[in-house]
C-alpha positions as CSV (number, residue, x, y, z in Angstrom):
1,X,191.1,92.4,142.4
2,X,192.2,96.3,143.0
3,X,190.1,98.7,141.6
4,X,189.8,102.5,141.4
5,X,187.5,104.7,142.2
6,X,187.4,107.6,140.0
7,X,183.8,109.2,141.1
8,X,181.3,107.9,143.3
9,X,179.9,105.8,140.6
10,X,182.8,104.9,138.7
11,X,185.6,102.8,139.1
12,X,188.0,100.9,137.2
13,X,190.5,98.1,137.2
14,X,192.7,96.0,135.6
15,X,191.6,92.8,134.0
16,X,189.2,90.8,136.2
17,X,188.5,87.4,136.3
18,X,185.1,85.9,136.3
19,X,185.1,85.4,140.0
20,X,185.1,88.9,140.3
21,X,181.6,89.6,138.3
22,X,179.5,88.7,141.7
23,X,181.9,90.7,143.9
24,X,181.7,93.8,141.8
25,X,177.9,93.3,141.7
26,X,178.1,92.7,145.8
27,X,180.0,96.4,146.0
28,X,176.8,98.2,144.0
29,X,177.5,98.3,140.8
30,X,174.9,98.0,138.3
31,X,177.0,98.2,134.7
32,X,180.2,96.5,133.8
33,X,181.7,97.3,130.6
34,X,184.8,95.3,129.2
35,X,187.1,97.9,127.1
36,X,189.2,95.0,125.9
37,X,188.7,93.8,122.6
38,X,188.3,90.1,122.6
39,X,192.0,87.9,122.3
40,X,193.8,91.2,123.0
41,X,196.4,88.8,125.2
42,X,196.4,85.0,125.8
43,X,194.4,83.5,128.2
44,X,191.9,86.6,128.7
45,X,188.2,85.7,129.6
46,X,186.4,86.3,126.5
47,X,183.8,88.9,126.3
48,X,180.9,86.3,126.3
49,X,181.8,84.6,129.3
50,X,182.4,88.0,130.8
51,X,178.8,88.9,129.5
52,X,177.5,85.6,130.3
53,X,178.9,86.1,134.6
54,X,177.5,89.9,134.6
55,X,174.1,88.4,133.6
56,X,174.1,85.5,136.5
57,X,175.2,88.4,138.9
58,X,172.0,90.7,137.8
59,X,174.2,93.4,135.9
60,X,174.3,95.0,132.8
61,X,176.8,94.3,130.4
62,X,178.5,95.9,128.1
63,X,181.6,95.3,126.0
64,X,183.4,98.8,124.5
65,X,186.3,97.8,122.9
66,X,189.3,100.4,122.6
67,X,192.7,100.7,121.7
68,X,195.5,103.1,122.1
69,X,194.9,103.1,118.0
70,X,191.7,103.9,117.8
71,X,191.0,105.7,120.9
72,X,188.4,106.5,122.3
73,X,186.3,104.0,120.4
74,X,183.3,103.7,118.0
75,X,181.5,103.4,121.4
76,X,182.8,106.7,123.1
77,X,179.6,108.2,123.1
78,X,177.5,105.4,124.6
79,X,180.3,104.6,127.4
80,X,179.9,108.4,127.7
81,X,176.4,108.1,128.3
82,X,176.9,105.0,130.6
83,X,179.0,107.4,132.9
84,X,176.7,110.0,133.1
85,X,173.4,108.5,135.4
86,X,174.9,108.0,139.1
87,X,171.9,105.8,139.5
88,X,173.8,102.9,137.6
89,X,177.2,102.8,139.2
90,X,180.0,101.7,136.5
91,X,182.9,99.2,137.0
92,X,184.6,99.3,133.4
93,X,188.1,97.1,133.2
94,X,190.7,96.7,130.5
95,X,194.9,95.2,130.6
96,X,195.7,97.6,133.4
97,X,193.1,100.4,133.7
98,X,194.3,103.0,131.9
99,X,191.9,103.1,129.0
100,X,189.5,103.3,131.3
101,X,191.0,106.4,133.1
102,X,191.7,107.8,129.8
103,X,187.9,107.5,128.7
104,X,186.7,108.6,131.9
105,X,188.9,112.1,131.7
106,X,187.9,112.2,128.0
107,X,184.4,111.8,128.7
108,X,184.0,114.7,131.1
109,X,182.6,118.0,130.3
110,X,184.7,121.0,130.1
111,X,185.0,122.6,133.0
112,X,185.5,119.2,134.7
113,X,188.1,117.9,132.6
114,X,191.2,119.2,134.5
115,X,190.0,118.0,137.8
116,X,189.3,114.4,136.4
117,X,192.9,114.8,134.8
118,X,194.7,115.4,138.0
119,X,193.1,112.7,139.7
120,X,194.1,110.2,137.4
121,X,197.2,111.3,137.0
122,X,197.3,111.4,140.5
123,X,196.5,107.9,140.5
124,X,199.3,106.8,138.5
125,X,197.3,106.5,135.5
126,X,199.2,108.2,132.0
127,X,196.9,109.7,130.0
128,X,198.2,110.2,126.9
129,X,195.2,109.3,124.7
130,X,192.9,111.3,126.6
131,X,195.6,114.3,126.2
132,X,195.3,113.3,122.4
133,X,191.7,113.0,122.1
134,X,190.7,116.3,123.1
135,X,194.2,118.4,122.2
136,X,192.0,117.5,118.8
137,X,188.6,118.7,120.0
138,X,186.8,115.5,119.4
């Protein structure tokens, strides 16, 4: 498993497997949050067995579905909220990471926005959707 850090208390990754949950809970993280809607691709944990690992590894779980479509979600402003107290260090995954960049960038306040932006982009991560999202001033 490779993840990201994008802040001191939040990273991201690509799609983890279930064996990770414990590992991810070993590194300090307190919330993981699954921005994959469920079947997305074939053979994909589901998001109740996701759930069900995060809860046997003492962390809370959330599942934030997102597409490119719809971005940045019906649950922007939670995972927003989520991001916001460094006392509950966030591990969110999706297919490769990128939504998660994206949210992250989208999710900062203004004057942080172009700083979170270049280190993503930095990263390797496109953000497109985030470049969407707020070129509309959602």
């Amino acid at each position: 498993m490779r993840s990201v850090k994008l802040s001191d208390s939040v990273a991201v990754s690509a799609q983890i497997a279930p064996e990770h949950v414990a590992e991810i809970a070993a590194a300090g993280y307190k919330v993981l949050v699954n921005n994959r809607p469920d079947g997305e691709e074939p053979g994909q944990p589901s998001s109740a067995e996701m759930a069900a690992r995060a809860a046997e590894a003492g962390l809370d779980y959330y599942h934030m579905p997102v597409t490119a479509g719809d971005f940045p979600g019906a649950d922007f402003a939670a995972f927003r909220a989520l991001l916001d107290d460094p006392g509950r260090p966030v591990f969110a995954y999706c297919r490769s990471g990128t939504r998660c960049a994206n949210l992250w960038v989208a999710s900062r306040a203004e004057g942080e926005v172009q700083a979170a932006a270049d280190l993503a982009a930095g990263l390797g991560y496109d953000l497109g959707m985030a470049g969407r999202h707020l070129s509309r001033g959602d």
